[in-house]
TORVEXBA-233088 format. One record per residue (C-alpha): residue number from 1; residue in one letter; x, y, z. Coordinates in pm, whole numbers, padded with zeros to 5 digits. Each point is the difference from the previous one (the first is absolute). Example, Ala and Ser with C-alpha at 12.3 -4.5 7.8 and 13.67 -1.06 7.14 Angstrom:
2
<pt><num>1</num><residu>a</residu><px>01230</px><py>-00450</py><pz>00780</pz></pt>
<pt><num>2</num><residu>s</residu><px>00137</px><py>00344</py><pz>-00066</pz></pt>
! end
This chain:
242
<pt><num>1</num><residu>x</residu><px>08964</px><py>10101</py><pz>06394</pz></pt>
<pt><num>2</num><residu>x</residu><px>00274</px><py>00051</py><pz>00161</pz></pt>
<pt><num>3</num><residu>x</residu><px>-00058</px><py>00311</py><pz>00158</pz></pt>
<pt><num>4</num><residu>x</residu><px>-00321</px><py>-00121</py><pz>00097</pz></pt>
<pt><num>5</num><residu>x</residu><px>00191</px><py>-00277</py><pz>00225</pz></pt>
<pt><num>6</num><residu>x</residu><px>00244</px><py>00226</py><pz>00149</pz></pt>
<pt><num>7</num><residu>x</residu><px>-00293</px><py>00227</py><pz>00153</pz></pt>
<pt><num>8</num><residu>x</residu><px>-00213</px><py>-00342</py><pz>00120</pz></pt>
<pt><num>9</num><residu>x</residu><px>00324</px><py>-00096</py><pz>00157</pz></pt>
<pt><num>10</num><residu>x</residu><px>00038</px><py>00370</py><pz>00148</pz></pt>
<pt><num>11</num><residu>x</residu><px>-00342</px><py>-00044</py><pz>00158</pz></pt>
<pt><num>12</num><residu>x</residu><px>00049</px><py>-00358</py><pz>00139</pz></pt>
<pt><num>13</num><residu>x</residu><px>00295</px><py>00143</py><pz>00184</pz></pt>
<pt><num>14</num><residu>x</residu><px>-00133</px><py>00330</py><pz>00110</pz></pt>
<pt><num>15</num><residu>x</residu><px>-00338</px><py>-00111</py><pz>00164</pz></pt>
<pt><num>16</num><residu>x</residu><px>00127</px><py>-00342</py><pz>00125</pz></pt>
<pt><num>17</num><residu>x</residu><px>-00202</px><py>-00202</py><pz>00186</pz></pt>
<pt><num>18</num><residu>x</residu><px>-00306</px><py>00198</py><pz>00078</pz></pt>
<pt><num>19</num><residu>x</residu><px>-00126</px><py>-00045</py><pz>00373</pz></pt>
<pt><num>20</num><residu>x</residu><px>-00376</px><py>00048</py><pz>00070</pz></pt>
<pt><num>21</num><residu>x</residu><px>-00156</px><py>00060</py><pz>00282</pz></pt>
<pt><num>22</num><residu>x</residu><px>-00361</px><py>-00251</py><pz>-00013</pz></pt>
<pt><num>23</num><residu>x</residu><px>-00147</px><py>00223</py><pz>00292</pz></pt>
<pt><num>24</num><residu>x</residu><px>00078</px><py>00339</py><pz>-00177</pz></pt>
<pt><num>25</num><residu>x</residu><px>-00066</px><py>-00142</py><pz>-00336</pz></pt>
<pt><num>26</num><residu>x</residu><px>-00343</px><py>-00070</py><pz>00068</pz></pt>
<pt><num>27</num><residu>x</residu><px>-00041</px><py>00319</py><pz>00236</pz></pt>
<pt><num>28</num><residu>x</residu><px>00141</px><py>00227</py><pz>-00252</pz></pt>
<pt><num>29</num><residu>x</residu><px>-00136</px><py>00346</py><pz>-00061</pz></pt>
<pt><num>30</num><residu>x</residu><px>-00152</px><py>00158</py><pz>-00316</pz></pt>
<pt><num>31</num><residu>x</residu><px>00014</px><py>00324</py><pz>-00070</pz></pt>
<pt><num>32</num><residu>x</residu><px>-00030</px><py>00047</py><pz>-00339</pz></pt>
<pt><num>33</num><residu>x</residu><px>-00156</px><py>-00324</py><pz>-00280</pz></pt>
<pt><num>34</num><residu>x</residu><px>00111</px><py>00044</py><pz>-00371</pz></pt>
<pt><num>35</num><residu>x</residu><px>-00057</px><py>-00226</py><pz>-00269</pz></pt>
<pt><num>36</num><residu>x</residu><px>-00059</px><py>-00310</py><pz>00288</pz></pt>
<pt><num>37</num><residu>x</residu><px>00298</px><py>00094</py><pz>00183</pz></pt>
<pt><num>38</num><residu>x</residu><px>00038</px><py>00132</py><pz>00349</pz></pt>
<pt><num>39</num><residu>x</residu><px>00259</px><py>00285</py><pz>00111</pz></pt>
<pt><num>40</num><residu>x</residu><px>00129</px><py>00131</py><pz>00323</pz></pt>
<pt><num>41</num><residu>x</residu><px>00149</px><py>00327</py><pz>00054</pz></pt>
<pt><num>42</num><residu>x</residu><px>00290</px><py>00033</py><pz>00280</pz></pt>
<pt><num>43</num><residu>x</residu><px>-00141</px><py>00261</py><pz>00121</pz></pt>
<pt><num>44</num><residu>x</residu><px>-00395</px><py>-00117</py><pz>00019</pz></pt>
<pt><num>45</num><residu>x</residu><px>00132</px><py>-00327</py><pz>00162</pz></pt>
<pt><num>46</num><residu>x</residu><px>-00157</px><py>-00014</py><pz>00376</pz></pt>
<pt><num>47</num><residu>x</residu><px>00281</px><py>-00237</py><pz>00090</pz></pt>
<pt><num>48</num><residu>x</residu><px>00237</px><py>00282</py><pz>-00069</pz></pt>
<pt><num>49</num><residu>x</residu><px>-00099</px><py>00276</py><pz>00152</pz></pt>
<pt><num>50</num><residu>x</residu><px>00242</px><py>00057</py><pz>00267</pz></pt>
<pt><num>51</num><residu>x</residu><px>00290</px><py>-00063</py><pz>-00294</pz></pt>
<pt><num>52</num><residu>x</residu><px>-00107</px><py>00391</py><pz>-00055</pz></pt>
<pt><num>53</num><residu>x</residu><px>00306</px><py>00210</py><pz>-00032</pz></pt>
<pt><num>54</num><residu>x</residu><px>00123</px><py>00322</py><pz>-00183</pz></pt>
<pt><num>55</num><residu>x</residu><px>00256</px><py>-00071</py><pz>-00310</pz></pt>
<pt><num>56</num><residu>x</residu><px>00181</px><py>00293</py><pz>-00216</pz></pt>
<pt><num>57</num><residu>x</residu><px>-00097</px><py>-00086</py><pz>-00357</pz></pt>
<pt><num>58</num><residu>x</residu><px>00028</px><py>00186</py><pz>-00338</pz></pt>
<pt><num>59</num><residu>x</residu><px>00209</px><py>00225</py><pz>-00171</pz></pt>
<pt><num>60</num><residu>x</residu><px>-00080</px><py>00264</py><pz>00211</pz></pt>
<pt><num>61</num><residu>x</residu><px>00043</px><py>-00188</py><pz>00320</pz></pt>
<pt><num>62</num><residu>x</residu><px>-00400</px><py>00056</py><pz>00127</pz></pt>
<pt><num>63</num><residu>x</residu><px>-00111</px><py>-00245</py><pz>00325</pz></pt>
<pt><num>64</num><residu>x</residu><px>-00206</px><py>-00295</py><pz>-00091</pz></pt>
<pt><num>65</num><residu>x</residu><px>-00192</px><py>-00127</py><pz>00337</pz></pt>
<pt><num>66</num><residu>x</residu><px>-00107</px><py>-00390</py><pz>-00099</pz></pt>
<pt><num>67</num><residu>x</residu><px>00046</px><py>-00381</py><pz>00016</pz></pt>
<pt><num>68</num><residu>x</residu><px>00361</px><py>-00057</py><pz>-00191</pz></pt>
<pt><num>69</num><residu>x</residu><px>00250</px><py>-00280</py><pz>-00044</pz></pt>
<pt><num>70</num><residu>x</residu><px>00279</px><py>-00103</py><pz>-00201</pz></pt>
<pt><num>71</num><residu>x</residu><px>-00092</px><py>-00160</py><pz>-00316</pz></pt>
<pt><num>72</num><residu>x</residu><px>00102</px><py>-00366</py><pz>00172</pz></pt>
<pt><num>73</num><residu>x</residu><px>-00207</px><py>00066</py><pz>00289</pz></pt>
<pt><num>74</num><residu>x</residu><px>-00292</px><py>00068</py><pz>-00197</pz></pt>
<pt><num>75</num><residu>x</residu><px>00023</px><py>-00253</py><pz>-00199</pz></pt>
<pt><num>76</num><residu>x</residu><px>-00041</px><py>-00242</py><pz>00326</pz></pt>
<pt><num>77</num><residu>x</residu><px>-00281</px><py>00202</py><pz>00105</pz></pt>
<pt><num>78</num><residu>x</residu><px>-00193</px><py>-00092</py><pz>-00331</pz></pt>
<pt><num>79</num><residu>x</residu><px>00104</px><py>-00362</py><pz>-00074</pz></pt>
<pt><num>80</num><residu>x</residu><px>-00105</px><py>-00149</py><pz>00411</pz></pt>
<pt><num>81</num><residu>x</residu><px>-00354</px><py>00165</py><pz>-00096</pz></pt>
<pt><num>82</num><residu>x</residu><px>00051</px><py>-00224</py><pz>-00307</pz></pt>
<pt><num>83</num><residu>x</residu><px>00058</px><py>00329</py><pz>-00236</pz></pt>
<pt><num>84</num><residu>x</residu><px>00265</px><py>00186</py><pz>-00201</pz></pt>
<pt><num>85</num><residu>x</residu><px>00105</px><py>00327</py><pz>-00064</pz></pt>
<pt><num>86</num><residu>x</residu><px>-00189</px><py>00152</py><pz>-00261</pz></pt>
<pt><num>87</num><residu>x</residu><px>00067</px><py>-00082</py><pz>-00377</pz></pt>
<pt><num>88</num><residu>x</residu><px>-00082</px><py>00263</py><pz>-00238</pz></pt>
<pt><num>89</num><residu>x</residu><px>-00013</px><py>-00224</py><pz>-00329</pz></pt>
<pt><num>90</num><residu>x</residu><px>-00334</px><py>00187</py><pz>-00140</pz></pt>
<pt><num>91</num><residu>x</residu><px>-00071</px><py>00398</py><pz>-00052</pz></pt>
<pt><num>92</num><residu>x</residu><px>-00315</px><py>-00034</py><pz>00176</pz></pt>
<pt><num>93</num><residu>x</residu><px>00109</px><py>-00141</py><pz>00305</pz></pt>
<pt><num>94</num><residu>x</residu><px>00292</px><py>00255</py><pz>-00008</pz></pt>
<pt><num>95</num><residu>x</residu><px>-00261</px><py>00255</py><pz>-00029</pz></pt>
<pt><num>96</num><residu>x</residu><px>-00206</px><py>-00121</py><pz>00283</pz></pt>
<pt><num>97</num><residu>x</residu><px>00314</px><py>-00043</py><pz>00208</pz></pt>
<pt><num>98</num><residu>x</residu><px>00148</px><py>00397</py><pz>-00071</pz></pt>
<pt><num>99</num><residu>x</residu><px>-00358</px><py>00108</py><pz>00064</pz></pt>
<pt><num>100</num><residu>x</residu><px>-00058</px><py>-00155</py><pz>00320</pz></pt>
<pt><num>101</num><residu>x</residu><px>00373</px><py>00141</py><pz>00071</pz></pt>
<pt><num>102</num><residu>x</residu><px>-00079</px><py>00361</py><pz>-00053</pz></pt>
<pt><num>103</num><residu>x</residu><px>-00290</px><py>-00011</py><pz>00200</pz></pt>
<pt><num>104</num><residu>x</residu><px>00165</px><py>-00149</py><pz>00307</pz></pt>
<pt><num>105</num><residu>x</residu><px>00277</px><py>00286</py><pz>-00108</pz></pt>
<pt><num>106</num><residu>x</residu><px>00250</px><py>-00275</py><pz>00067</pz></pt>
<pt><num>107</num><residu>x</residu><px>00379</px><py>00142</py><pz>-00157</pz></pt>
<pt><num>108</num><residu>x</residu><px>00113</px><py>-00352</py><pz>-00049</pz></pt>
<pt><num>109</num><residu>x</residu><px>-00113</px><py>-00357</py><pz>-00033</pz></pt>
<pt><num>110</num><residu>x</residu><px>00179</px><py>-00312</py><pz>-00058</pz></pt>
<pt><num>111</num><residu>x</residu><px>-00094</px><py>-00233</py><pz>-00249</pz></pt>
<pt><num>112</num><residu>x</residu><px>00146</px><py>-00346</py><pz>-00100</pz></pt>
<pt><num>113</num><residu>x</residu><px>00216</px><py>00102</py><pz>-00256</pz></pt>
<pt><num>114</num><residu>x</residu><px>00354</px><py>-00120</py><pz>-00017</pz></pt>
<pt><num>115</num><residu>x</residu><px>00329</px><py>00053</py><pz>-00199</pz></pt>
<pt><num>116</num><residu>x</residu><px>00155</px><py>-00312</py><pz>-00034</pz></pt>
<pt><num>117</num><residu>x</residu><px>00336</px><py>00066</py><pz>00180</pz></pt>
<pt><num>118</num><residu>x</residu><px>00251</px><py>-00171</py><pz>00206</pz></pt>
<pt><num>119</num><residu>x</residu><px>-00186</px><py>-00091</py><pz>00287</pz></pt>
<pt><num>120</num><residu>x</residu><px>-00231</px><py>-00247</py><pz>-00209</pz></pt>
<pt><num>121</num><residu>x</residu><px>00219</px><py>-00163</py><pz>-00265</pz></pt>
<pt><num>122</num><residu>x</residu><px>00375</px><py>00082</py><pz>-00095</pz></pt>
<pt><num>123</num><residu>x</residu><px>-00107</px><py>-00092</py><pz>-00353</pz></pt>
<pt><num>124</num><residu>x</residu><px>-00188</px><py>00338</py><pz>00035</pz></pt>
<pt><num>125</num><residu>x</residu><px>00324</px><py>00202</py><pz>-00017</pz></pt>
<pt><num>126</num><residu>x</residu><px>00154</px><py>-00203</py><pz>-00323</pz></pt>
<pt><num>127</num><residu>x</residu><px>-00303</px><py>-00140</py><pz>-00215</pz></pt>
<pt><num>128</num><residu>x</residu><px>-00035</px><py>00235</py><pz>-00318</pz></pt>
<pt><num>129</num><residu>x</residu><px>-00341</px><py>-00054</py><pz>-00039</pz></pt>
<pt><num>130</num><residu>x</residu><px>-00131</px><py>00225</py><pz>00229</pz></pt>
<pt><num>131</num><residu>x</residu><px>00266</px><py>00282</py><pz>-00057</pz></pt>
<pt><num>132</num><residu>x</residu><px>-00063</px><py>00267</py><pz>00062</pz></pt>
<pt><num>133</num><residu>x</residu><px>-00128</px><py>-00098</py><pz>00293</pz></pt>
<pt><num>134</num><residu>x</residu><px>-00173</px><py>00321</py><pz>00087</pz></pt>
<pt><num>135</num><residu>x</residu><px>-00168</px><py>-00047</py><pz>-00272</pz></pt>
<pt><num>136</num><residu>x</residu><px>-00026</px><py>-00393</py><pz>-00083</pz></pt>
<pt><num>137</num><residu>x</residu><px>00012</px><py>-00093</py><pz>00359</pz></pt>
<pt><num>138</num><residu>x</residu><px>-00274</px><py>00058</py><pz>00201</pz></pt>
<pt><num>139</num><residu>x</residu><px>-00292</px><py>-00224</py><pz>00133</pz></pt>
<pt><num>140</num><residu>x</residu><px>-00272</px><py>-00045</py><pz>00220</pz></pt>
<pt><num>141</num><residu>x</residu><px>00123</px><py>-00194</py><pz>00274</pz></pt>
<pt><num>142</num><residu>x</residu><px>-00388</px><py>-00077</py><pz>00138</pz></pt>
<pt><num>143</num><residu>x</residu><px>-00114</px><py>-00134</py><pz>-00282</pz></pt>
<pt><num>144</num><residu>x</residu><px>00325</px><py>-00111</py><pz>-00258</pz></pt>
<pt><num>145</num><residu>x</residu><px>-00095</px><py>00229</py><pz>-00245</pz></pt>
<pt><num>146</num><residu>x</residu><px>00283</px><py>00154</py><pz>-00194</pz></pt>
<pt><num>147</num><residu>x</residu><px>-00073</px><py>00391</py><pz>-00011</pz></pt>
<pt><num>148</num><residu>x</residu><px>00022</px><py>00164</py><pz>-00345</pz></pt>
<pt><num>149</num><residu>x</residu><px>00327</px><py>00185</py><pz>-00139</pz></pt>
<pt><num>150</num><residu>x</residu><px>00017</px><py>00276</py><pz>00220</pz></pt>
<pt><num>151</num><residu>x</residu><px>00061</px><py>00258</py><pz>-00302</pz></pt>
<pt><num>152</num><residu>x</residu><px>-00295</px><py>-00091</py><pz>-00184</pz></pt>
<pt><num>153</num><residu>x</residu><px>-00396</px><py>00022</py><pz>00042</pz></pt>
<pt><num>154</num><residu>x</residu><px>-00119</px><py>-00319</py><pz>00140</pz></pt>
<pt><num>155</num><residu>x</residu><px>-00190</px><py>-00175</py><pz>-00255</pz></pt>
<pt><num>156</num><residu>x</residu><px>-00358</px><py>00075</py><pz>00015</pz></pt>
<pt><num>157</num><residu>x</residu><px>00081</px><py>00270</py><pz>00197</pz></pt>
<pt><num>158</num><residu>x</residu><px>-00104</px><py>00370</py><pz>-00091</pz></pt>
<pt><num>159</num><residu>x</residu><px>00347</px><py>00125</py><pz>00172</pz></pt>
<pt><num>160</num><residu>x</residu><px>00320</px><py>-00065</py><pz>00195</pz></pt>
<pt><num>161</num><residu>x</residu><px>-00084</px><py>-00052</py><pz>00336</pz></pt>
<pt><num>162</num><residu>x</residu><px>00396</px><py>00050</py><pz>00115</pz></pt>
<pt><num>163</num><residu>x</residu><px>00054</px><py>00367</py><pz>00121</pz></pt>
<pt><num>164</num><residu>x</residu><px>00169</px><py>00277</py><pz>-00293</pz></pt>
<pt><num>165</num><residu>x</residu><px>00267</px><py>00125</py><pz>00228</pz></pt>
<pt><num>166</num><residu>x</residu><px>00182</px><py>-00052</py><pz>00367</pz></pt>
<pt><num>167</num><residu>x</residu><px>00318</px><py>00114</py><pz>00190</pz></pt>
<pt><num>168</num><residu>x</residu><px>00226</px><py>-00107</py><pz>-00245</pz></pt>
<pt><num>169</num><residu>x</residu><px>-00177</px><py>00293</py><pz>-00216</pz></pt>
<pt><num>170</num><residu>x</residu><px>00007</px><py>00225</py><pz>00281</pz></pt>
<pt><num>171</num><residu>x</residu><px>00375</px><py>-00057</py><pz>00037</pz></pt>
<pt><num>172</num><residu>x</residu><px>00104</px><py>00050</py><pz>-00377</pz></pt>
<pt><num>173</num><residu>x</residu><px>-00211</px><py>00344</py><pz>-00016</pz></pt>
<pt><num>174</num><residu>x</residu><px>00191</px><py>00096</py><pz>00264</pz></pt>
<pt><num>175</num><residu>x</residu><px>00282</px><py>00028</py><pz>-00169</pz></pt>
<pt><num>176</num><residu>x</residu><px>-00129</px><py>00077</py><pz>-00359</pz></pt>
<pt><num>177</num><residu>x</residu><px>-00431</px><py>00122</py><pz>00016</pz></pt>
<pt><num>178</num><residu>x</residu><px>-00017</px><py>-00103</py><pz>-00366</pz></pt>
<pt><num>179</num><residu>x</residu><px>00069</px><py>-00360</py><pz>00070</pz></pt>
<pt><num>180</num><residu>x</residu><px>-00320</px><py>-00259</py><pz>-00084</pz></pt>
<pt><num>181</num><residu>x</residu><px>-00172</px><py>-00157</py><pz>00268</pz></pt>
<pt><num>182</num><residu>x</residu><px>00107</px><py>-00358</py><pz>00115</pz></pt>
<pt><num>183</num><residu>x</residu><px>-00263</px><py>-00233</py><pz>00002</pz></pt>
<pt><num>184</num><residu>x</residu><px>-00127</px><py>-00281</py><pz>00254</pz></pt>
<pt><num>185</num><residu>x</residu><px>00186</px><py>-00259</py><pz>00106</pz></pt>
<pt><num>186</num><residu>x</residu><px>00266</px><py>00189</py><pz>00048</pz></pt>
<pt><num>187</num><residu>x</residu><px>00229</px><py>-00192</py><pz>00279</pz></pt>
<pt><num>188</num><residu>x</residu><px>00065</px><py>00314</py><pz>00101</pz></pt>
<pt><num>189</num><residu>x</residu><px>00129</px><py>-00069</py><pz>00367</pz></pt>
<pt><num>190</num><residu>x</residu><px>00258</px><py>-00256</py><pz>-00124</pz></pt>
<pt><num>191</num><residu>x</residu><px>00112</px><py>00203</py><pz>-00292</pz></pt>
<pt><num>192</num><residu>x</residu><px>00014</px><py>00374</py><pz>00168</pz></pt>
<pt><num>193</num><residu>x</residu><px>00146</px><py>-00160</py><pz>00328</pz></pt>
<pt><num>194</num><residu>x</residu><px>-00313</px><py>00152</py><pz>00204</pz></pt>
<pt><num>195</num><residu>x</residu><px>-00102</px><py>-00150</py><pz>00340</pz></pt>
<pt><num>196</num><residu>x</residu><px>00145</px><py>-00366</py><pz>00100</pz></pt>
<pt><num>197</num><residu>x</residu><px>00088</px><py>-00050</py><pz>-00353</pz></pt>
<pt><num>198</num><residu>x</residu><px>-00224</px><py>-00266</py><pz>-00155</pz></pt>
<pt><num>199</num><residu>x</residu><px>-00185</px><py>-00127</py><pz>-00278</pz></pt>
<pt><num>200</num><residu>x</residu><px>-00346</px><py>00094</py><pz>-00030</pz></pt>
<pt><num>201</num><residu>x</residu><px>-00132</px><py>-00286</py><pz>-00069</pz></pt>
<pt><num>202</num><residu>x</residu><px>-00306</px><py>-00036</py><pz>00112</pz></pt>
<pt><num>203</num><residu>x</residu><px>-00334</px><py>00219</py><pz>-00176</pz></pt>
<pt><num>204</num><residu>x</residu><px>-00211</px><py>00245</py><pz>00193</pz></pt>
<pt><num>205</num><residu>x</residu><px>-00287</px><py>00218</py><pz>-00123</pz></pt>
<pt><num>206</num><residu>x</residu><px>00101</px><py>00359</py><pz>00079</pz></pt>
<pt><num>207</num><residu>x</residu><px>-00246</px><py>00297</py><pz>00036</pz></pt>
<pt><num>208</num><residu>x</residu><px>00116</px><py>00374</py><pz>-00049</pz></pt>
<pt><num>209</num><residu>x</residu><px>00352</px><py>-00113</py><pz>00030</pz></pt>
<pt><num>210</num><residu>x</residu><px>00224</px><py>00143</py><pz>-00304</pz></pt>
<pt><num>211</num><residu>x</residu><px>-00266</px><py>00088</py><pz>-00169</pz></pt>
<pt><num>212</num><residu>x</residu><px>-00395</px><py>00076</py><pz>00016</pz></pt>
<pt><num>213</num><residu>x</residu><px>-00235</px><py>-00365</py><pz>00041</pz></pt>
<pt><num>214</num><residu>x</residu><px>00035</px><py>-00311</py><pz>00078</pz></pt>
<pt><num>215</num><residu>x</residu><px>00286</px><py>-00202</py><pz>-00160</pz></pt>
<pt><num>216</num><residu>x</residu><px>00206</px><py>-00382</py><pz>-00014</pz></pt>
<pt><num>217</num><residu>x</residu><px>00377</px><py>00104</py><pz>00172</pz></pt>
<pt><num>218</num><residu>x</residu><px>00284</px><py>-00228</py><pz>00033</pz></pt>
<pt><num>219</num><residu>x</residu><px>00096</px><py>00048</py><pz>00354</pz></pt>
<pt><num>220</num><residu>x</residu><px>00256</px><py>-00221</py><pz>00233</pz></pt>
<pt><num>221</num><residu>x</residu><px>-00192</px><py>-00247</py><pz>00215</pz></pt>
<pt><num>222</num><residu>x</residu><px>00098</px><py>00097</py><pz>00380</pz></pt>
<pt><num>223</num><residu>x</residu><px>-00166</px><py>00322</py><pz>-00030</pz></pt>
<pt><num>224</num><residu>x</residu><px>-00273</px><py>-00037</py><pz>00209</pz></pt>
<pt><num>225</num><residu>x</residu><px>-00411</px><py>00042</py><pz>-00206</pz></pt>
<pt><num>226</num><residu>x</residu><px>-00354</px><py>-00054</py><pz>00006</pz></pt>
<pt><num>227</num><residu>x</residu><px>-00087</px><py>-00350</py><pz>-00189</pz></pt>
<pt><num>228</num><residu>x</residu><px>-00346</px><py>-00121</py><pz>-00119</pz></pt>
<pt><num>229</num><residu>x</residu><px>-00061</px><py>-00352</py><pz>00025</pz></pt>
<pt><num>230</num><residu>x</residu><px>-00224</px><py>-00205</py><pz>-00268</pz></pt>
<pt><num>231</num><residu>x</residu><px>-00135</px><py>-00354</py><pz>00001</pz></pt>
<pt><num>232</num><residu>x</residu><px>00227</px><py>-00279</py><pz>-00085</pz></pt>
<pt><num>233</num><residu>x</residu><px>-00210</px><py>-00236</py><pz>-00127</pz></pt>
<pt><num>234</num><residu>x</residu><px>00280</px><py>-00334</py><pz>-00045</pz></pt>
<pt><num>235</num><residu>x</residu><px>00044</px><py>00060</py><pz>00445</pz></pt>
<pt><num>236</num><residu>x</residu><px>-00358</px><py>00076</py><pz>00078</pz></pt>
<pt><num>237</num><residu>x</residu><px>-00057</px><py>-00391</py><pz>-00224</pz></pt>
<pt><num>238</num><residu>x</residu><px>00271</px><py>-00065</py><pz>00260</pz></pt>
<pt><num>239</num><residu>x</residu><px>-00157</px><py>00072</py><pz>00301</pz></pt>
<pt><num>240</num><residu>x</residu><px>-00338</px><py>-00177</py><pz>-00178</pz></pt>
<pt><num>241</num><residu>x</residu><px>-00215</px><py>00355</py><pz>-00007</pz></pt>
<pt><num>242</num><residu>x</residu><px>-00038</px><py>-00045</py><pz>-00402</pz></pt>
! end
């Protein structure tokens, strides 16, 4: 129980008070329906078009030409059209979500998953219940949901979404080719030093990036993706188009 509150607190204090736009809400696009719900893809978006720029992504540094944002800024570009980031809490929609992915040949997505850290609750840092935190920790911060232990198949699930290796395995086999793989979430930039340094707390689907597929990646949250939007159904009641 009291892990449960720690992570509802987490995602009080990440999303804040969500501002919706009435006029986009109602005018919002569609690109893809699943199970009743509605998504948008950055990079389908009309509205978004001229966003269009050329980003350095993946291990092996390749150009990605799309609609991108840091995680924050997505997040604003879902809730004013009264939607969230997407929340993987089922295998299916995971699978409909990685396929759509790979056919777009999009390297990385965000999604709404959070670690709860120190920008959303200080209790995040010092409660034992959710230590580990990269394992115990994480959440969907569309929807609330608490996200499985990360070393562990989801229940109901036929396997670990979470990616089998990253950087930090690329750096230890560096030094000794024997070593085991590292798996996702790593916190890789904050532990290794890499880049500005911080904690990657924020979950992105990753294509082809340490390793063949389409994979969850703890990654830090100013790096700048592709997000898919999906119905949120408590602000479209909101905005009275339920």
């Amino acid at each position: 129980m009291v892990r449960g509150v720690v992570l509802v607190v987490a995602v009080v204090e990440l999303v804040g008070a969500q501002v919706l736009d009435m006029e986009l809400c109602r005018a919002r696009e569609s690109h893809w329906t699943f199970k009743g719900k509605n998504y948008i893809f950055s990079g389908l978006a009309s509205d978004l078009q001229d966003e269009r720029k050329s980003v350095q992504t993946g291990a092996a540094q390749q150009n990605y030409t799309g609609v991108v944002r840091e995680f924050g800024k997505a997040v604003q570009h879902c809730s004013k059209r009264c939607m969230e980031l997407v929340s993987l809490e089922t295998e299916e929609e995971w699978d409909f979500i990685r396929n759509k992915m790979e056919e777009l040949k999009v390297p990385f997505i965000w999604t709404s998953g959070h670690i709860c850290d120190k920008t959303v609750s200080s209790e995040c840092l010092t409660n034992p219940a959710i230590k580990p935190r990269l394992v115990k920790g994480w959440f969907w911060s569309g929807s609330g949901a608490r996200i499985p232990d990360t070393n562990q198949i989801p229940p109901g699930w036929s396997k670990n979404p979470w990616g089998s290796t990253g950087i930090y395995t690329k750096v230890n086999q560096q030094k000794d080719k024997s070593a085991p793989p590292v798996p996702q979430p790593d916190n890789a930039e904050e532990s290794l030093g890499l880049l500005k340094k911080a904690e990657e707390s924020c979950l992105a689907l990753a294509t082809d990036l340490w390793e063949p597929g389409t994979v969850w990646n703890d990654i830090a949250c100013y790096h700048e993706k592709a997000w898919i939007c999906e119905d949120n159904f408590e602000l479209l009641e909101r905005a009275g188009l339920l």
